[in-house]
C-alpha positions as a printed Julia matrix, in Angstrom:
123×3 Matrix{Float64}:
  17.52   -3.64    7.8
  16.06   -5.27   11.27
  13.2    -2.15   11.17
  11.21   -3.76    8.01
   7.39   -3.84    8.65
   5.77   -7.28    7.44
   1.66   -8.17    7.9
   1.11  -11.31   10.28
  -0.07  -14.3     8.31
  -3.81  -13.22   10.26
  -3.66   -9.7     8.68
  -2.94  -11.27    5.42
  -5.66  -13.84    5.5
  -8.27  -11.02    6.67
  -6.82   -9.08    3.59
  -7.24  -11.42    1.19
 -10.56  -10.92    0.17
  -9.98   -7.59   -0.67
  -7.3    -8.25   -3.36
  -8.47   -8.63   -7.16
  -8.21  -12.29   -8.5
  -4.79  -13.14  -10.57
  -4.98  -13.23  -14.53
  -2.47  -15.22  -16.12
   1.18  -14.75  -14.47
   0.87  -15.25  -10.8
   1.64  -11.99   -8.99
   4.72  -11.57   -6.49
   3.82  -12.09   -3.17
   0.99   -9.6    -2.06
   2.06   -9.84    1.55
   5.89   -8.52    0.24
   4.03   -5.9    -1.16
   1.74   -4.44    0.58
   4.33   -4.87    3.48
   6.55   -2.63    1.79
   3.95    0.19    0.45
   3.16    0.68    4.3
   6.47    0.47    4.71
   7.43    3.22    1.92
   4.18    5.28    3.57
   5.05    5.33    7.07
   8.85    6.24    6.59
   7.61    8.96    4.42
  10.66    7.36    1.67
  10.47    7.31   -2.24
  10.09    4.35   -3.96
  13.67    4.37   -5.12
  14.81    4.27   -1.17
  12.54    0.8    -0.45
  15.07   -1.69    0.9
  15.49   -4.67   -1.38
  13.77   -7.41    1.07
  10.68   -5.69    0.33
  10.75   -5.77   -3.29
  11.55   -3.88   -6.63
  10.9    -0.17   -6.05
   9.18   -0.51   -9.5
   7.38   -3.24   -8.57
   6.06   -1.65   -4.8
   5.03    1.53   -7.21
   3.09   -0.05   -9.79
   1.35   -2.19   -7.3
   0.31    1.13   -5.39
  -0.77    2.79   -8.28
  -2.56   -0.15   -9.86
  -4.61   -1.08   -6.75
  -5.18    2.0    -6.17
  -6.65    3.11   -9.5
  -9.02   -0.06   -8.95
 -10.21    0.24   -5.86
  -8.67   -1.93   -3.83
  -7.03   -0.21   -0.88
 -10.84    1.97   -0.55
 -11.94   -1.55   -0.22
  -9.87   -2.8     2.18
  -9.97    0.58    4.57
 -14.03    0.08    4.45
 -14.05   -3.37    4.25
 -11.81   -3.33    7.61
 -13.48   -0.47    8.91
 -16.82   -2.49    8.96
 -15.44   -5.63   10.85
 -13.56   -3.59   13.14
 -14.83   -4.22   16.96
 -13.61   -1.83   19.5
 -11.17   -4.19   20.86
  -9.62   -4.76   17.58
  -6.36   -2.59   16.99
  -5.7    -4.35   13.93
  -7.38   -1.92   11.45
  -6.89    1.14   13.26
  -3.08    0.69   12.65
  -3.49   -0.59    8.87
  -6.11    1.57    7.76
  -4.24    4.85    8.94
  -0.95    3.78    6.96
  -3.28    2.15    3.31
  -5.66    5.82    4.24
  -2.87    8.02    3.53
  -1.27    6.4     0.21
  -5.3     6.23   -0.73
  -5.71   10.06    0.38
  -2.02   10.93   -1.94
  -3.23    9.05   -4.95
  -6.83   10.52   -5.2
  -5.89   14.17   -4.46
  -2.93   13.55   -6.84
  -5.71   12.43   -9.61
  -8.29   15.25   -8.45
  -5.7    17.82   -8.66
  -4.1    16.19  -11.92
  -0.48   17.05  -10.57
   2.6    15.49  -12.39
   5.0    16.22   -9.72
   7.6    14.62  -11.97
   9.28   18.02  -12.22
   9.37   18.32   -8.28
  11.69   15.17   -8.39
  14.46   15.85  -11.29
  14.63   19.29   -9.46
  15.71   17.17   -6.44
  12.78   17.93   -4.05
């Protein structure tokens, strides 16, 4: 797949701050990653449908749901949001696409839906 959206080296070093420190096992690559959860996002795709040279579906999903459920990506969209100058499109385009997997998970958790049934139904 030539379409694949990857974060610049720069993006990733601005990034990096934001990410929690790693505990034991070194984690897979966070630029893979979080490459592929904008990815999933801005296709609008399930996790199942994430092509393979962005990682395990399982692995993009976890990710997403664990960083999420910390913190991180609020961090990150008002960390960016902060250092942003006017000239600077770089966190105008990443904080739209890490906003609205942020927006999905809270109003997911506010709402407590399990839309597992949605998905063996085959929506």
């Amino acid at each position: 797949m030539s379409n694949l959206y990857w974060l610049s080296e720069e993006q990733m070093g601005r990034l990096k701050p934001y990410f929690p420190k790693s505990r034991g096992k070194p984690r897979v690559d966070d630029r893979r990653i979080l490459s592929g959860i904008i990815f999933i996002n801005r296709n609008d795709l399930r996790w199942s449908d994430a092509p393979a040279e962005l990682g395990p579906p399982k692995t993009l999903y976890n990710r997403w749901k664990r960083w999420s459920d910390m913190g991180v990506l609020a961090r990150i969209i008002t960390g960016l949001a902060a250092e942003a100058s006017d000239d600077d499109r770089f966190p105008k385009i990443l904080l739209s696409e890490i906003a609205l997997a942020a927006t999905v998970i809270f109003w997911l958790w506010v709402l407590h839906l399990d839309l597992s049934g949605l998905a063996r139904a085959g929506f």
